[in-house]
ROLO-377601 format. One record per residue (C-alpha): residue in one letter; x, z, y. Coordinates in steps of 0.001 Angstrom, whole numbers, padded with zeros to 6 digits, always signed. Last residue first. Layout:
<pts>
AXZY;...
</pts>
This chain:
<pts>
X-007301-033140+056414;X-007784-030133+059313;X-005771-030697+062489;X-004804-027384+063665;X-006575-027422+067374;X-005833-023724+068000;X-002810-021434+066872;X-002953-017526+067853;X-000138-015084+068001;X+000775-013038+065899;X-000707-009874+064378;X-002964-010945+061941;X-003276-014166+061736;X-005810-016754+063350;X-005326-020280+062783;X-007567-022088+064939;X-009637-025271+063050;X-009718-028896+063526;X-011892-031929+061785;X-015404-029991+061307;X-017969-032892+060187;X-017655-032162+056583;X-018952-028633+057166;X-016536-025606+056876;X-014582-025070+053364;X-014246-021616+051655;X-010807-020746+052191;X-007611-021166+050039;X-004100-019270+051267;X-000814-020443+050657;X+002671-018938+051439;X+006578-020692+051392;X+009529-018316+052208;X+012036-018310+054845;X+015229-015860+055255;X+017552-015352+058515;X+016785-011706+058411;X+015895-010229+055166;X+011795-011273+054107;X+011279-007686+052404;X+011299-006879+048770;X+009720-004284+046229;X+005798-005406+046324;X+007154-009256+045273;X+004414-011288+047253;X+001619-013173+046382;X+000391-016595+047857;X-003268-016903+048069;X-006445-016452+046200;X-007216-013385+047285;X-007946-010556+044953;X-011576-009395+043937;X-011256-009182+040517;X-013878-012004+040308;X-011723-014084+042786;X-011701-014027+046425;X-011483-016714+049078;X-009501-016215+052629;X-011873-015433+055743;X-013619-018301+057215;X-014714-017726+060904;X-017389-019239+062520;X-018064-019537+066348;X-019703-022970+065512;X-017754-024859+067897;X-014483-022521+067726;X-014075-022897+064094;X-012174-019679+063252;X-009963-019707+060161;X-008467-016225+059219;X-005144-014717+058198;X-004193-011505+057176;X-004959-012491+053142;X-001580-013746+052602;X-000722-011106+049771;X+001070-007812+049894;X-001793-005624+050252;X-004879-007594+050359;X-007068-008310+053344;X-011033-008175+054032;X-011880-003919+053730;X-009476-003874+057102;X-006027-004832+058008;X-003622-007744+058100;X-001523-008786+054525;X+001193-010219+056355;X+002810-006998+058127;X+002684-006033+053843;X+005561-008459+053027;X+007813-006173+054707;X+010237-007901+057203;X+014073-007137+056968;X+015474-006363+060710;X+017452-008709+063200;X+014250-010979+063411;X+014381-014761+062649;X+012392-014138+059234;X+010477-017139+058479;X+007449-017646+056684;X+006298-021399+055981;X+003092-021959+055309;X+000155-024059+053440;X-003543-023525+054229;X-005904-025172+051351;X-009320-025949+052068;X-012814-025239+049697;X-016007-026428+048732;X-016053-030185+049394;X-012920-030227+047635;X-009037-029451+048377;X-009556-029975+051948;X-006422-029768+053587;X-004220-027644+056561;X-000619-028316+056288;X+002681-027173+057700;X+001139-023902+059600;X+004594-022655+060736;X+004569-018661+060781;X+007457-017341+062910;X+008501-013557+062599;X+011134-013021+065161;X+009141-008862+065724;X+006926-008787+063611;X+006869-005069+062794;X+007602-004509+066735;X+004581-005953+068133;X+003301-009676+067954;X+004638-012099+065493;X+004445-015574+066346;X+002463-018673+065737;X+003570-022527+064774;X+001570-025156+064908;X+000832-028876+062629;X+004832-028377+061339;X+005793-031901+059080;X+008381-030905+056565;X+005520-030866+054189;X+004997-028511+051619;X+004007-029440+048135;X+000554-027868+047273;X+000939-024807+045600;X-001800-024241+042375;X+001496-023320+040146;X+002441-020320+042402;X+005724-018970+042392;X+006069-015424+042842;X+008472-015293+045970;X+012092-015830+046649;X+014109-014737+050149;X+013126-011385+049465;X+016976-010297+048867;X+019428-013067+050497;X+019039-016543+050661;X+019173-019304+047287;X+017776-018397+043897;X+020219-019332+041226;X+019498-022827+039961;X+017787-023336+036156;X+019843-023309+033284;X+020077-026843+031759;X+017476-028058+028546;X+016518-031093+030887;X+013060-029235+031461;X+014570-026400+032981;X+015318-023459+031269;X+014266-019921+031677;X+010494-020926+031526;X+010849-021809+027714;X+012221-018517+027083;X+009255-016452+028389;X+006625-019021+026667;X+008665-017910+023658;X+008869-014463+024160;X+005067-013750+024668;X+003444-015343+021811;X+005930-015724+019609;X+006755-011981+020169;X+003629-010788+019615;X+003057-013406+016333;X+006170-011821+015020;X+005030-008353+015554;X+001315-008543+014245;X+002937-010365+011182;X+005604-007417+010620;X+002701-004855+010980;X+000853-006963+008195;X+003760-006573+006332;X+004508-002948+006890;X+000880-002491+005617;X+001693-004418+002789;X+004510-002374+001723;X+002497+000804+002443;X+000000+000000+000000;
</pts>
């Protein structure tokens, strides 16, 4: 009795580990077999990649700036603004750190019952017409669904990282929004896609 019991337990392991190692392994390598690149920047340079992230665009639509001593250098450039479907629209960032001091994640995040901690989620859309503003989407768990950030590093000085953030989509016949984060300053007239 015991011997089989060890061999079921020695199944249960083996499929564990093919289950979780392998997928593990096959991520350490890129597809050409090599080891991937080291991250580049200093600590908090690198963020949890996410596999929904529209490629960004070397083209900047606006660019706000951090307000307040927390934010101080902080530069958010808004490099694309897209419908994804009639239901929702992607905002795609870059996040740089031009201050003198590491930035915490968490001076994105914004305040109040609608942000996350160490997410995106401190921005809003605001169509000026309608006097509407879009807040980021939430899934069933009740987490944005944007860009989310390692809760042990800052942004160091000097560094830039890539965000996203998905919103519920205005009316077909809205073709510019105002970016409205948290903090910094605000960016009207994005051009929405």
């Amino acid at each position: 009795m015991s011997c089989m019991y060890m061999t079921r337990g020695s199944a249960l392991l083996a499929a564990f580990l093919a289950v979780v190692i392998l997928p593990l392994a096959s991520c350490a390598s890129g597809s050409d077999g090599e080891s991937p690149a080291p991250p580049q920047g200093n600590r908090g340079s690198s963020v949890v990649a996410n596999e929904a992230a529209p490629a960004q665009s070397s083209t900047v639509l606006a660019t706000v700036h951090g307000t307040g001593p927390e934010r101080s250098g902080v530069a958010i450039a808004v490099t694309s603004l897209r419908r994804d479907s009639s239901t929702t629209v992607t905002l795609a960032v870059t996040i740089t750190n031009g201050g003198s001091e590491p930035m915490s994640y968490s001076v994105l995040a914004g305040s109040g019952l609608k942000y996350s901690s160490m997410t995106a989620s401190g921005v809003t859309l605001i169509d000026p017409v309608a006097k509407l503003r879009y807040y980021p989407l939430r899934d069933t768990d009740n987490n944005c669904v944007c860009t989310p950030f390692p809760f042990t590093e800052d942004l160091s000085p000097g560094a830039r990282t890539d965000a996203i953030v998905t919103f519920p989509a205005p009316p077909k016949n809205v073709s510019s929004l105002t970016v409205n984060w948290d903090g910094f300053t605000l960016a009207g007239g994005v051009p929405l896609s």
